[in-house]
MARSE-665806 format. One line per 4 residues: for each residue x, y, z of N, C-alpha, C. Coordinates in nm, 4 decimals. Layout:
X:Y:Z:X:Y:Z:X:Y:Z; ... .
// end
This chain:
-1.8047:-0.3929:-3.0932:-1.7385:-0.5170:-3.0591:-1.8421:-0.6284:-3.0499; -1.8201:-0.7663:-3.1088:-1.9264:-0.8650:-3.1077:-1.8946:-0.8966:-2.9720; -2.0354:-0.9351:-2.9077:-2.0780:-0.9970:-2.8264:-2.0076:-1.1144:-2.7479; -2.0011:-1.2134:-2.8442:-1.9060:-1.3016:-2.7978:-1.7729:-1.2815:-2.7570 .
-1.7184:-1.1931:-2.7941:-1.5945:-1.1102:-2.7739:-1.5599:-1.0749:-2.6394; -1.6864:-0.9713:-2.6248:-1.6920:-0.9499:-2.4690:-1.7241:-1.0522:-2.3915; -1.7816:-1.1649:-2.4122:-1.8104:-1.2598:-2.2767:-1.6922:-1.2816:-2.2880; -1.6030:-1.3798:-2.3782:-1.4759:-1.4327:-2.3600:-1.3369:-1.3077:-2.2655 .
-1.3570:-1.1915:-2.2862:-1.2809:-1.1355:-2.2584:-1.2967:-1.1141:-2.0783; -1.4115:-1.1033:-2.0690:-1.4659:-1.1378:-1.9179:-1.3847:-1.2027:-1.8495; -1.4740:-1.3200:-1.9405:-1.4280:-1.5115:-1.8504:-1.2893:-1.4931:-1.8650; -1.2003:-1.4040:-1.9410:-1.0622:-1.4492:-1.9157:-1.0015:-1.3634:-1.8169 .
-1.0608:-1.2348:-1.8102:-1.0172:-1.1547:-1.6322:-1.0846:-1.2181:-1.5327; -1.1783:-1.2827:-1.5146:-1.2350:-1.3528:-1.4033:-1.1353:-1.4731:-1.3736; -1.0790:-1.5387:-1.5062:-1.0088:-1.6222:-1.4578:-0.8610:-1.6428:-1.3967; -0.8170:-1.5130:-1.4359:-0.6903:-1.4526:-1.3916:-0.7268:-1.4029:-1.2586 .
-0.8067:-1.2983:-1.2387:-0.8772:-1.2677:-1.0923:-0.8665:-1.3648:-1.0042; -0.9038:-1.5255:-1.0510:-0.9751:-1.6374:-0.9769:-0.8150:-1.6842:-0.9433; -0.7791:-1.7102:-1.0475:-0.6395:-1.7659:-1.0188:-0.5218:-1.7209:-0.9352; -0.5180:-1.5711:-0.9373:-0.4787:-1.4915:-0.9046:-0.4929:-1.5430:-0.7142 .
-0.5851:-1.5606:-0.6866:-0.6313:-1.5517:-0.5373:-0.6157:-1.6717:-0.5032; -0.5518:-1.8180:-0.5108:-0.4968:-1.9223:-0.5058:-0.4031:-1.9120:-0.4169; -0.4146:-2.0098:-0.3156:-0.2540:-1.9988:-0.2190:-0.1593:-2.0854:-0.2430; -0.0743:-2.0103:-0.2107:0.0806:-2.0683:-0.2128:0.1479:-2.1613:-0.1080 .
0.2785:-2.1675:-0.1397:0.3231:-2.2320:-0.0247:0.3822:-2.1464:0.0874; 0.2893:-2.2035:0.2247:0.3185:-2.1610:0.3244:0.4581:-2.1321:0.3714; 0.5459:-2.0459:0.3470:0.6609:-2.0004:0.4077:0.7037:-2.0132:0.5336; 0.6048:-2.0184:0.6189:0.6224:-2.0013:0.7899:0.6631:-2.2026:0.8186 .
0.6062:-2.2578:0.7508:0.6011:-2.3774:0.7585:0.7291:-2.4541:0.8120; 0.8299:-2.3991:0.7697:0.9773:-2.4463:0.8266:1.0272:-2.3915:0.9179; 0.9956:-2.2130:0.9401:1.0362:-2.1666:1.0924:1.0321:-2.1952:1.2259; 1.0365:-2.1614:1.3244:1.0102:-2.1927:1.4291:0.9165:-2.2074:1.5092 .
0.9005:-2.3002:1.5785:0.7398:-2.3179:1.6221:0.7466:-2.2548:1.7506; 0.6160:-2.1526:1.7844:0.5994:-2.1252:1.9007:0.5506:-2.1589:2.0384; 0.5221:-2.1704:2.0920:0.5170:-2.2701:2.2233:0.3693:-2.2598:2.2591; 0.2979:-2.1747:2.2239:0.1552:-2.2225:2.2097:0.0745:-2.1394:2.0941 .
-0.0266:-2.1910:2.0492:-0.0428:-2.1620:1.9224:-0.1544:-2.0673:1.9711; -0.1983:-1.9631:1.8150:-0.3160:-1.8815:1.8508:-0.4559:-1.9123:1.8973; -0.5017:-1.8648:2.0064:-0.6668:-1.9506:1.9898:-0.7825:-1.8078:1.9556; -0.8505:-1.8667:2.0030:-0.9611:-1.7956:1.9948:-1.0007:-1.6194:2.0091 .
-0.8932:-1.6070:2.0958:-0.9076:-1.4095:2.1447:-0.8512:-1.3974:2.0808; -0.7230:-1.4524:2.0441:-0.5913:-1.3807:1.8964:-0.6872:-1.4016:1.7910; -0.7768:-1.4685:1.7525:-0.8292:-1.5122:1.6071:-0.9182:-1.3670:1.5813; -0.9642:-1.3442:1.7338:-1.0888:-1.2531:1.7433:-0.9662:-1.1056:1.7302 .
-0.9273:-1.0715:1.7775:-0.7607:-0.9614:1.7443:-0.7273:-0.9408:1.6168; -0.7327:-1.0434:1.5286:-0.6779:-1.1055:1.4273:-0.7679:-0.9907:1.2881; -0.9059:-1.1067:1.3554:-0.9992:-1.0491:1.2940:-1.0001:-0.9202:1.2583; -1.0220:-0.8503:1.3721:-1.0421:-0.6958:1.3733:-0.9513:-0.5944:1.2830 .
-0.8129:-0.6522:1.3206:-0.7143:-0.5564:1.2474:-0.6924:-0.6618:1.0929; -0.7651:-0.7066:1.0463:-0.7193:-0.7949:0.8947:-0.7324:-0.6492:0.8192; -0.8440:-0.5591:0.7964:-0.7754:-0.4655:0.6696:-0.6077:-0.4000:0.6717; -0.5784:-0.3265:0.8053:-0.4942:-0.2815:0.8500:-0.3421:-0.3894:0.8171 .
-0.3260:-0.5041:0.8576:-0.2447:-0.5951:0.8136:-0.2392:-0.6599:0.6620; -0.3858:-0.6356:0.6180:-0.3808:-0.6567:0.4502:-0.3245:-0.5620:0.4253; -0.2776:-0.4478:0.4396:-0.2365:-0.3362:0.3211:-0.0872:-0.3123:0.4115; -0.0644:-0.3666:0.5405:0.1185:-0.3519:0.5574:0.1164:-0.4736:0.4529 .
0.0624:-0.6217:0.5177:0.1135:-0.7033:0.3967:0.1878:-0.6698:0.2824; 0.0464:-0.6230:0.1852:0.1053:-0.5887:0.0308:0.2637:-0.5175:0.0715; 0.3158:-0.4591:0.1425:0.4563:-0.3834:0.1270:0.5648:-0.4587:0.2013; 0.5273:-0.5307:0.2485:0.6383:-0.6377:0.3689:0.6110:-0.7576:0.3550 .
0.6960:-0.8723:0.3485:0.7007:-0.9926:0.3537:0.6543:-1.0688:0.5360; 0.7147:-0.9452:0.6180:0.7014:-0.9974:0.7413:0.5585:-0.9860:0.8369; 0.4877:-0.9697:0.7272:0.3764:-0.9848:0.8217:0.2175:-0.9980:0.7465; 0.1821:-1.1145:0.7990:0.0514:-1.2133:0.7451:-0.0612:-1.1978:0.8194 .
-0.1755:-1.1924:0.7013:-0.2977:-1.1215:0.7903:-0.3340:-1.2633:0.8693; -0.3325:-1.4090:0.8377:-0.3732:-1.5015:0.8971:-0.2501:-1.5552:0.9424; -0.3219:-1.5935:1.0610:-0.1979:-1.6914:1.2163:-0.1458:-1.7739:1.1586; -0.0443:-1.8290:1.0956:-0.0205:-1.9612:1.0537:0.0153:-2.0868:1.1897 .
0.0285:-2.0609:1.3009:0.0149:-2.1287:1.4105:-0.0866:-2.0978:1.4949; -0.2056:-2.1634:1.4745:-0.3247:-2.1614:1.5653:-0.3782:-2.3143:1.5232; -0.4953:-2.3056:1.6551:-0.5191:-2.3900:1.7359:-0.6678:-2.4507:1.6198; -0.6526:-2.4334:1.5219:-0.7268:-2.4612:1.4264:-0.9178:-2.4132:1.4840 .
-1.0394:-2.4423:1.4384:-1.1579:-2.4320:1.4497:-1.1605:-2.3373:1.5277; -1.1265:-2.2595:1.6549:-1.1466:-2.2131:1.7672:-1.0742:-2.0832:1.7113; -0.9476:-2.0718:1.6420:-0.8876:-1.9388:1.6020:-0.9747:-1.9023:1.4747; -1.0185:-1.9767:1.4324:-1.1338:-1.9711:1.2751:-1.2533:-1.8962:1.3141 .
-1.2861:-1.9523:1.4340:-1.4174:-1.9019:1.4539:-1.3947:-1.7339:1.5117; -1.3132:-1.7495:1.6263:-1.2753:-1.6174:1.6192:-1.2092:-1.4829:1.5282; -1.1675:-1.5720:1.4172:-1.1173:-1.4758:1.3346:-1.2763:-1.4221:1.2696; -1.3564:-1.5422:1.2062:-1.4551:-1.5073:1.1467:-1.5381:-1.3860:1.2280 .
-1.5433:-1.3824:1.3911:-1.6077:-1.3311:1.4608:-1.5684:-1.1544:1.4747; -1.4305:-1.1452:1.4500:-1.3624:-1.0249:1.4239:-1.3730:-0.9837:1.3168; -1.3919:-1.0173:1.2130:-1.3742:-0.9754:1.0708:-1.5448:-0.9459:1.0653; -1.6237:-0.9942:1.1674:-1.8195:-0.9433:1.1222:-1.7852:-0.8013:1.2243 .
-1.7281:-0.8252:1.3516:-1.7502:-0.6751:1.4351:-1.6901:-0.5886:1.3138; -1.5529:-0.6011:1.3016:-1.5328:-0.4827:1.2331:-1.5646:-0.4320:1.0720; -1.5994:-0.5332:0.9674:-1.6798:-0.4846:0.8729:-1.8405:-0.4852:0.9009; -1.8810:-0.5436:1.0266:-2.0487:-0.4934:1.0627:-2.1299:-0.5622:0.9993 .
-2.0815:-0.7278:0.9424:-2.1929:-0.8231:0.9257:-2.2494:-0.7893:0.8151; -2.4048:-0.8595:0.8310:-2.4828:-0.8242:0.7731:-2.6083:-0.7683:0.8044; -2.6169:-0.7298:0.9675:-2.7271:-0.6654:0.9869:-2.7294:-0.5245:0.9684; -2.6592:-0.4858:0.9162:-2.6705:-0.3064:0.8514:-2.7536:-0.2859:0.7146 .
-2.7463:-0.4120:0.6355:-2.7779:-0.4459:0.5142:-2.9430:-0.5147:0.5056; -2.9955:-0.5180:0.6245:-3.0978:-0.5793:0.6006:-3.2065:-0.4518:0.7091; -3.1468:-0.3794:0.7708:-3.2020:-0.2592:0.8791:-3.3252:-0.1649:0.7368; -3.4033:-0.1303:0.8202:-3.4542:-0.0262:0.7059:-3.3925:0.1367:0.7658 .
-3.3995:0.2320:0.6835:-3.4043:0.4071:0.7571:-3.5538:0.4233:0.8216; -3.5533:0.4839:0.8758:-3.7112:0.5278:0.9050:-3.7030:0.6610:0.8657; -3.8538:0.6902:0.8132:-3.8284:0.8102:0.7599:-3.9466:0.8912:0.8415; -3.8283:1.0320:0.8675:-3.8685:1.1447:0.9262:-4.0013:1.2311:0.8416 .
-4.1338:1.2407:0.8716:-4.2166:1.3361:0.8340:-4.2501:1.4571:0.8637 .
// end
């Protein structure tokens, strides 16, 4: 297969990939609003269980790995903060083994 062939065929699953991962319109947007929005410990909650809620997601409509009612920056940060405890950051990736003699 020429060369050029394969880059183009790439760039065109990357771009479906890319596109693919684009958001939509928010659904929750017209429901009902709850009387106080998520902050910071739900973001950090949130965080933790996102694989677990990514894969009910894929099979149910009723349930979204991100809060769509939170308290903006403060549920962000905590989500970000849950999602490093439970995939473990990046200090696992930079640790050396020590090796046993």
């Amino acid at each position: 297969m020429n060369k050029k062939r394969i880059v183009l065929a790439v760039f065109i699953i990357a771009a479906i990939v890319f596109a693919s991962c684009t958001a939509g319109p928010n659904v929750m947007e017209q429901s009902e609003k709850v009387d106080e929005p998520a902050g910071f410990f739900l973001g950090i909650w949130h965080g933790l269980i996102s694989l677990f809620t990514f894969i009910i997601s894929l099979f149910t409509d009723k349930v979204n790995v991100y809060e769509v009612y939170n308290n903006g920056g403060w549920y962000n940060f905590g989500f970000i903060i849950g999602i490093s405890i439970f995939y473990g950051g990046g200090s696992k990736g930079t640790s050396r083994r020590r090796r046993r003699d």
